[in-house]
C-alpha positions, 0 to 999 in steps of 0.5 A: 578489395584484393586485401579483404579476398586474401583476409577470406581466403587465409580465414578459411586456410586456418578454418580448414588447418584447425579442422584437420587438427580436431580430425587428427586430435580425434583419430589419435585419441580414437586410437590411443584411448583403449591403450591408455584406458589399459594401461591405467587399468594394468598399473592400477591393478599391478598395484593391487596385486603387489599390494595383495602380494607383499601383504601376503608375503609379510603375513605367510611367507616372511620369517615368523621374527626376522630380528630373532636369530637364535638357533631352535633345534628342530626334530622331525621324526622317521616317517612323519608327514608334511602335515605332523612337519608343517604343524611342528613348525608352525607351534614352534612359532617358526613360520606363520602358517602350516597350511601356506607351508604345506601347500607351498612344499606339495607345490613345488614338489618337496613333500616327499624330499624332507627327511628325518633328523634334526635341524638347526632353525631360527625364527630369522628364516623365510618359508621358502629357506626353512623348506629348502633347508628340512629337503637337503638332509643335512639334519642329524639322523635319528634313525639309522638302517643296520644289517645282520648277516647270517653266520655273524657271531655277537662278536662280529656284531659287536664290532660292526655296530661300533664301525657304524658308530651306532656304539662307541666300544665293544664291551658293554655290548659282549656283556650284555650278550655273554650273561643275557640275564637283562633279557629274561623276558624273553621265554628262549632267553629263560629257558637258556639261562635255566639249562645248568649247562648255560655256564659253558658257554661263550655268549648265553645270547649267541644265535638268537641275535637274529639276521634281518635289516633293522631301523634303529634309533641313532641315540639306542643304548647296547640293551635297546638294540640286543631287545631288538634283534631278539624280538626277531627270534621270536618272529622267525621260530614259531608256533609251526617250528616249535611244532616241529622240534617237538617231532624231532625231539629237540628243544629250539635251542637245539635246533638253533644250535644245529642250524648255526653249525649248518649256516656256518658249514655250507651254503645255502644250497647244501643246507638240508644235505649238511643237516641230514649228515649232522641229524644222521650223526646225532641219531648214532651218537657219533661226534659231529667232527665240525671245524666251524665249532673248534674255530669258534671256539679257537678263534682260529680262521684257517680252511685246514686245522691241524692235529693242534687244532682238531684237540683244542680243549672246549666243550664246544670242539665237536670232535672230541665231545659228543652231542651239539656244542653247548649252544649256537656258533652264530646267528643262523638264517631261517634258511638254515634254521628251516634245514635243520628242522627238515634235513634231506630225507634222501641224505637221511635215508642213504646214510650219508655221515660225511662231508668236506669242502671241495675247491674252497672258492667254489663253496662245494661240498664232497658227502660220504656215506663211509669214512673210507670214502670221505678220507679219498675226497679228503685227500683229494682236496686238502692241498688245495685247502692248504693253498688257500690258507697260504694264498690268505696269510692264514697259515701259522 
C-alpha cells in the first residue's frame, strides 16, 4: 500500500515537473520567437542586399577590365561639365556607367573639384580611383592664366612668357613682333604697315599687345598668342574712341603712341595732366623732351640721363626730334589710353608745358607752365634722382 502511494505520488511529481518544463518550453519560445523570426529575416535580407550590392558593384562601380592595365591618356577640357566628363569616360570605355559616375561624384561633392587637364587612366581602375584621380589636379594643364601689365614692352612680354614656360626662347616671338606682317588682318596692324615711316621702328606690334589676363592654351604657338593680345586692342579702342581721335585730328596710332609715353611717364592719377603737357607740346610743335623714349630706345634704366643720354641718336629720342616717336614705347592701358584722348582741359588751358619727377618712390610729379620754373624744380629734385640710381646700382 505504502509502495503504490509513493508510485502515485512520484507520477504526479514528474507530471507537475514535465508540466513546468512545457510552461517554460512555452514562455522561452513566446519570447525568443520574435528575436529568431528577426534574425532570420535580418540574414536573409543582409543577403539579398550583399547579393544586390556586389551585383551592382560588379556592374557599375568595379573597373571597366580590371586585367587591362595599359595607360589611356585622358583630356578634359577648360570648362567642360561633369556630364561632357562622365560620357568621355564612359565612351573610353573607362568605366561602366556615366549616369553612376555622375551621381556618385554630385554625391560626394566632387563635381566642382575636377579640374582640366590631362590624365593618365587604365581600364584596371575603379569608379571611385578614377574620380579621386580627375579631382586631385595632378593632370598636365591645358590651359594656362597669364597677365600683361601695362607699361610692358614685347620684349618684356617675350621674356616673361618664356619665364612661364609657356615659349621655350624669345626669339621667334620678337619676330613675329618686329615685322607683324603675319598679322595684317588686323586693320591697326594694315594700317602700320602701310605708314612708310613703319621701318624705324623697333617692333611694328609694340603697344598694340594689349594688358589684360588671358587664358591661354599650354600647346599655343608665339602667332596663336600675339593674335590673342591683339584682339584685345580691338576691344578696347572702339568705335567711340576712333570717334575721338578723329576730333583731335589723330590716327589710333597716335593716339596709342601718346598714350604709351603717358603710361610709361606718370601713374595713373597724373595720366590727364601729363597728356595735356604732351597735347600742349604737340599743339606748338615743341619736342616732347620725354626720358621713358630715349630709354626705349637706349635701353637705358637709369632715373637721371646724362648729356649722353638726352643725344643718343633714334628717331625715337623725343628730345631731339619733334613730333611722337615712330610708334608706341609700350602697351599702354585703357587708362592712359583714355587720357590721351581726354587730357586735363584745365592743364590745356593753363599752358602748362612741363614736368619732372618728384621724390622718385613716391610717384609724384612737379608741372610748369615756364621753362624757368620747371629747371627750379629740376634742380630741387635731381639729387634725389641721382641718389636713387646709386641706391640701384643704376649708376654707370
Amino acid at each position: 500500500m505504502t509502495e503504490h502511494f509513493t508510485a502515485r505520488r512520484t507520477g504526479r511529481r514528474r507530471a507537475r515537473d514535465r508540466e513546468g518544463q512545457t510552461l517554460l518550453l512555452r514562455l522561452l519560445w513566446t519570447v525568443f520567437r520574435p528575436v529568431l523570426i528577426a534574425l532570420c529575416v535580418f540574414l536573409l535580407s543582409a543577403g539579398v542586399v550583399m547579393s544586390v550590392w556586389n551585383h551592382f558593384e560588379r556592374a557599375y562601380f568595379a573597373p571597366a577590365d580590371p586585367a587591362d592595365s595599359e595607360q589611356i591618356t585622358f583630356r578634359i577640357k577648360s570648362g567642360a561639365s561633369l556630364t561632357r566628363v562622365a560620357n568621355d569616360l564612359e565612351e573610353a570605355g573607362l568605366i561602366r556607367s556615366a549616369s553612376v559616375f555622375k551621381y556618385y561624384a554630385d554625391f560626394l561633392g566632387l563635381s566642382q573639384k575636377i579640374q582640366s587637364g590631362d590624365y593618365a587612366l587604365t581600364r584596371g581602375m575603379s569608379l571611385a580611383g578614377i574620380a579621386e584621380r580627375l579631382t586631385c589636379g595632378d593632370g598636365n594643364p591645358l590651359v594656362r592664366t597669364i597677365t600683361v601689365i601695362p607699361g610692358w614692352t614685347v620684349r618684356d612680354i617675350a621674356e616673361y612668357l618664356k619665364g612661364t614656360g609657356q615659349i621655350s626662347d624669345t626669339a621667334q616671338f620678337l619676330a613675329l613682333c618686329q615685322t607683324g606682317t603675319e598679322f595684317s588682318a588686323y586693320y591697326y596692324v594694315s594700317d602700320i604697315l602701310a605708314d612708310p615711316e613703319a621701318g624705324s621702328r623697333l617692333y611694328a606690334l609694340e603697344g598694340y599687345l594689349a594688358p589684360d589676363t588671358y587664358e591661354i592654351y599650354t600647346s599655343a604657338p608665339p602667332a596663336d598668342i600675339v593674335r590673342k593680345l591683339l584682339s584685345q586692342t580691338g576691344a578696347v579702342f572702339t568705335e567711340s574712341e576712333h570717334e575721338r581721335s578723329e576730333a583731335l585730328g589723330m590716327t589710333m596710332d597716335q593716339v596709342m603712341t601718346l598714350a604709351s609715353l603717358v603710361e610709361k611717364e606718370a601713374g595713373a592719377a597724373d595720366f590727364a595732366r601729363v597728356s595735356a603737357v604732351f597735347h600742349n607740346r604737340l599743339r606748338l610743335k615743341m619736342p616732347l623732351g620725354s626720358d621713358a623714349s630715349v630709354k626705349y630706345a637706349s635701353g637705358v634704366d637709369r632715373l637721371s640721363l646724362n648729356d649722353a643720354d638726352l643725344n643718343y641718336h633714334s628717331p625715337y629720342n623725343t628730345y631731339l626730334n619733334t613730333g611722337l616717336p615712330p610708334g608706341p614705347i609700350c602697351s599702354p592701358s585703357r587708362a592712359a589710353i583714355q587720357a590721351a584722348l581726354y587730357p586735363d582741359e584745365d592743364f590745356i588751358a593753363q599752358g602748362y608745358l612741363y614736368f619732372c619727377t618728384k621724390e622718385p618712390d613716391s610717384g609724384e610729379l612737379a608741372f610748369a607752365r615756364t621753362l624757368e620754373e620747371h629747371n627750379a624744380n629740376v634742380n630741387l629734385y635731381a639729387p634725389l634722382w641721382r641718389a636713387w640710381d646709386e641706391a640701384h646700382g643704376k649708376n654707370r
